[in-house]
N, C-alpha and C positions, 0 to 999 in steps of 0.2 A: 504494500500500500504506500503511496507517493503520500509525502507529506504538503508537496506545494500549494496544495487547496487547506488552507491554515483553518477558514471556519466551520464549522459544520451546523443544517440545522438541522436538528432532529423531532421528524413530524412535519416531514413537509411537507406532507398533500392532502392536510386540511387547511382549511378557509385561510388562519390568519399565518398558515406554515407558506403555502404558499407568495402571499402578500408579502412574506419575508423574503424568500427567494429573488422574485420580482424587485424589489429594491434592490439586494446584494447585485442583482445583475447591473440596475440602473448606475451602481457605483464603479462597476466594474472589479468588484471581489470575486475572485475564485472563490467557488462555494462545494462541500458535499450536502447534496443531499437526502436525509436518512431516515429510514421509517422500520416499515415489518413489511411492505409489499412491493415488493420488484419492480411488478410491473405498473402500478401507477408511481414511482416515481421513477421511472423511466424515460414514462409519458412527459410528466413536467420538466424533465432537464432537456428532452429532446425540443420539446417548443422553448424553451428557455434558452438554449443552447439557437434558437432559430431568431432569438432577439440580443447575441451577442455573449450571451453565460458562461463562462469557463466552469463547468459545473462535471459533478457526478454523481450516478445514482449507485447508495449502497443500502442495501436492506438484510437487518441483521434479528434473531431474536431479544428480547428484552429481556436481558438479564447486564446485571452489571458486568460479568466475563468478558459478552462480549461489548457492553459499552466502551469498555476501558480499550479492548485491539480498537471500535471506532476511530474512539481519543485521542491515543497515541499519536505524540508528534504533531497533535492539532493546538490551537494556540483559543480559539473560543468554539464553545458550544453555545448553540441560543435553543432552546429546551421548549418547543409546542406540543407536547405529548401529554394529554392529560386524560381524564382525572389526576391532580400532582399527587393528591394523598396514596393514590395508587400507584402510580407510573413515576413521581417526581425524585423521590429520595435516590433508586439506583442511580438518575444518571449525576444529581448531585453528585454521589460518591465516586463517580465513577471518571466525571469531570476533577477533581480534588485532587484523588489518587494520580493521576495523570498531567497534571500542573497546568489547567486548561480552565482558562476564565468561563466562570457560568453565567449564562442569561436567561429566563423565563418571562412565562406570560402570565403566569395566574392571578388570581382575585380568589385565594383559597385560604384566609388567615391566617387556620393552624398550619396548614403547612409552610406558612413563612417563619410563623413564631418556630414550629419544629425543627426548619433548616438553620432557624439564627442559633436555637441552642447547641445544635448536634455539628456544626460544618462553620461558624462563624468562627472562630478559635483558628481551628486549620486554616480559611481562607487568607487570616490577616497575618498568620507566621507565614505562607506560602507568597502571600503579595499578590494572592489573585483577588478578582473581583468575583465575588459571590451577591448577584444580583437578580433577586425575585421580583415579579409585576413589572418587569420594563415593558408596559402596556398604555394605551387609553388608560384602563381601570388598574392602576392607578398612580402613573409617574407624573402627569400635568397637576394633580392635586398637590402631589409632594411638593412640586416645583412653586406652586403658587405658595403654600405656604412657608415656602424656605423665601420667599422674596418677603413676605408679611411680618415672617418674624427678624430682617434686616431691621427694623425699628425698634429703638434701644424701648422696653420696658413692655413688648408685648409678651402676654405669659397664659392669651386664651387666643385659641384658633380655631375657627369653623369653614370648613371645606365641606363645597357642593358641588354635584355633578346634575345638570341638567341635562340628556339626550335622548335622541329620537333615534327608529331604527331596529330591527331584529336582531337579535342576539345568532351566533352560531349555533350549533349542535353542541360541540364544546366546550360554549361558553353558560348554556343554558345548563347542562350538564351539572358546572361548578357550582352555578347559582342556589339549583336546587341541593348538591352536597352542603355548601357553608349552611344551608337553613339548618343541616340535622347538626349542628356544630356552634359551641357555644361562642360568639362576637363578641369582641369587646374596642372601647374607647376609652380615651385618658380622661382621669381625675386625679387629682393630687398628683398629679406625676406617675401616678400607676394604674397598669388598667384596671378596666371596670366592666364589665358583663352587661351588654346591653340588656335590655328588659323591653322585647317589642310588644307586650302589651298595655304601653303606658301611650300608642295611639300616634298619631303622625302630625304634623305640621305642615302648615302651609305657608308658602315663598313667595315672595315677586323678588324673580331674577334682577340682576343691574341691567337698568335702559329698559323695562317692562313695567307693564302698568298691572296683568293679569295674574292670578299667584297659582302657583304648581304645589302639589300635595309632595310633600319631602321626608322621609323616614330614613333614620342612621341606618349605616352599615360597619360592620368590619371591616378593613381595610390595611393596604398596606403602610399609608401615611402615618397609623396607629404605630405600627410591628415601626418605621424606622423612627419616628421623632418619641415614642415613650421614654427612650434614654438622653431625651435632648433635655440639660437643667432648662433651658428657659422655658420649656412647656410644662405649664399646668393643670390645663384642661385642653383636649382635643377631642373635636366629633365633624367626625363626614357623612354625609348626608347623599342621597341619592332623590334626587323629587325630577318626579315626570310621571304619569299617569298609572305607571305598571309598579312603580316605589308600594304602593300601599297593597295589593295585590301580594307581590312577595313580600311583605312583610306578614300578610294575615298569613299566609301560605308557610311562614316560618314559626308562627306560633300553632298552627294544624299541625304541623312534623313533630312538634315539640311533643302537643301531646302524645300524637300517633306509637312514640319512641315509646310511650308508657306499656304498651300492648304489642306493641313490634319489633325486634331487632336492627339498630341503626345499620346492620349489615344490610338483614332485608329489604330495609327502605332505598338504603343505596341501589340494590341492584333493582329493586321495581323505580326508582327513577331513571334513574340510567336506561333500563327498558324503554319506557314510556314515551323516554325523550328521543329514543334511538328509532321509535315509530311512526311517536307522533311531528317530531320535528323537522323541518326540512333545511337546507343549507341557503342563507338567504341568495339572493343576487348581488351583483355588483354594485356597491352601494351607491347611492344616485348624492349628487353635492345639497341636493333642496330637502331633501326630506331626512336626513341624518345628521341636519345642524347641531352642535352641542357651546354648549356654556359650563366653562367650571370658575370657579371662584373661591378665593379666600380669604377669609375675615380674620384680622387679628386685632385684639383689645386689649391692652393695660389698663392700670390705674387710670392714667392722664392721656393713653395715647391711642389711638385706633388705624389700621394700616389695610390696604384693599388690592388685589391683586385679582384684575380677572384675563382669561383665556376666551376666543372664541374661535368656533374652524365648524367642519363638519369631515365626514369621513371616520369616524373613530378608530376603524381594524387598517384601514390604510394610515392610519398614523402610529399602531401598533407595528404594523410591517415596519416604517419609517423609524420607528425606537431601534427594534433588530439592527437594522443596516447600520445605523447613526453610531451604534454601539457598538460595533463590530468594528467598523473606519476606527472609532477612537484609539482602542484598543491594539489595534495591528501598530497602529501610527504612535503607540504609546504617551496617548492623551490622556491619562487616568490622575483625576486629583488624587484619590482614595481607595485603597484595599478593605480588603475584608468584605463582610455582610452589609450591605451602602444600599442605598436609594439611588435611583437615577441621580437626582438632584445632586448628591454627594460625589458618585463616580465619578461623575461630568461636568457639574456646577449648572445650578437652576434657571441663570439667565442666558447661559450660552446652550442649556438643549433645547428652551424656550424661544430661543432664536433658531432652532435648524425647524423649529414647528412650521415659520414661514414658507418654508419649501412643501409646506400643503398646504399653505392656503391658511393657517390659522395667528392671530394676531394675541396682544396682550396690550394692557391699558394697566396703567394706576397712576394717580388713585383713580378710582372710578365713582361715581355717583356714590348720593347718600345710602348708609347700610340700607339693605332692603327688609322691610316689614316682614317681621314673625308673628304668625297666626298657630294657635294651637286647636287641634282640633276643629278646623273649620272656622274658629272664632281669633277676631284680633286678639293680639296678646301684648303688652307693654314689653318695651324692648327692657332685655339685662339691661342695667345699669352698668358703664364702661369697668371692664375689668371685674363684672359678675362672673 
């Protein structure tokens, strides 16, 4: 096996594996690409390879074994093979063992909080970058709030995702694992277990007059900024019409767990979705607008950071590539278990967003109106 194709993505021939490749090409990285079937990744290096790819297709089974002959000699992995709780830890390992920077895509908590306990230690004696959620969901939030908390005396943060848009197979997959899985957000500096039956909130976005129903999430902004001292309090929020949906849908699993095995539920989700779900289309610019934003408050000071674009999983692909460039070229602020923002520094990957289309403003408009429950609500007091 030639080592001169340095990246590898593994899971390349689904939706947002794909969209990674597609960039690697647009950059001009040699790329492998690697999965469990032969023959569809074949297919996409062969068209790939017809838009200029120095690519290959390697299909191996999943085990760490042979993750690691993968590996070898390879310098990044970018990791779309999910379920992660399922599929994520080997290639972690396997990545580490092999001294080969990791990238992922997940929105799957625990398994961030599990690779920061298990693999964060090694990354930072190795001087690799071990990097979960280099994604839409959720590196623009990180980055927003690492711009917010630039202002000396902010020590409360709220990050929001408004988007439009079908989810993958894979993504929808995750969605429904985090619900049978406890989330949490910062308090005091330490997490806290959300409690989704205390009911959702409502939003008006920056520059909107109309308010979107918004309910927390676990997230990855959580897993990197809890060991940040200036953070005291952190909650990100998901509001757009489908937020309160899985959120009620995550207190159903909750109970369901009581009578079912979180095994069982995983595989009759995973089923369901594998039935009922289809793989969307090519995402259209008008109808997959998104907005994310971040609020930070002190005592005396308040600070506003918002994002706007559309295309979410093409800006996912765009993460991959952008990470991948950095890294060969040995652009890396920080080792270890890092947030985008950290890897790479929050204004300058917030700047490679423009190459799709998406912009950043601060400050921005006055905070926007918290409703609770459908009803105004008096805003926290600054630094509440």
């Amino acid at each position: 096996m030639g080592t001169e194709r340095l990246v590898v993505v593994y899971g390349a021939t689904g939706y947002t594996g794909e969209l990674t490749c597609e960039d690697l090409t647009r950059r001009g990285i040699p790329f492998v690409a690697a999965g469990r079937n032969q023959e569809r990744l074949q297919a996409l290096v062969d068209r790939l390879r017809g838009e200029g790819a120095d690519a290959e297709a390697i299909a191996i089974d999943h085990n760490e074994a042979e993750l690691r002959r993968l590996l070898h000699g390879r310098k990044v992995c970018i990791n779309i093979s999910g379920p992660y709780q399922v599929l994520g830890r080997d290639v972690v390992a396997a990545s580490m063992a092999e001294a080969c920077h990791y990238i992922d895509v997940t929105g799957e908590q625990d398994f961030m909080l599990d690779m920061k306990r298990e693999f964060g230690d090694v990354a930072r004696d190795k001087e690799l970058v071990l990097l979960v959620s280099n994604a839409f969901h959720w590196a623009p939030g990180a980055c927003a709030a690492a711009i917010a908390l630039e202002t000396e005396g902010i020590d409360t943060v709220e990050v929001v995702y408004k988007v439009f848009g079908r989810m993958t197979i894979a993504s929808a997959k995750s969605t429904f694992r985090v619900g049978k899985r406890p989330q949490f957000e910062i308090e005091d500096g330490e997490l806290r277990q959300i409690e989704y039956r205390k009911g959702h909130r409502m939003l008006v976005p920056p520059g909107e007059s109309a308010t979107v129903p918004a309910c927390p999430m676990g997230t990855a902004e959580i897993v990197w900024f809890v060991d940040d001292p200036r953070v005291r309090k952190m909650e990100v929020l998901r509001a757009d019409p489908a937020s309160v949906g899985i959120a009620k849908s995550f207190v159903f699993m909750e109970r369901l767990q009581k009578v079912v095995s979180r095994k069982r539920l995983d595989w009759l989700t995973d089923t369901l979705t594998d039935k009922l779900w289809k793989r969307p289309p090519p995402e259209d610019e008008e109808e997959t607008r998104w907005t994310v934003w971040a609020e930070g408050r002190g005592s005396q000071v308040t600070s506003r950071c918002v994002l706007r674009g559309s295309k979410p999983y093409v800006l996912t692909g765009h993460l991959g590539g952008e990470a991948a460039e950095r890294i060969l070229a040995g652009n890396i602020l920080k080792t270890g278990f890092v947030g985008t923002h950290e890897a790479f520094g929050a204004r300058s990957i917030m700047k490679s967003f423009e190459k799709c289309g998406a912009t950043m403003t601060e400050p921005a408009d006055d905070p926007p109106e918290i409703r609770t429950n459908g009803k105004a609500a008096a805003r926290p007091a600054v630094g509440a």
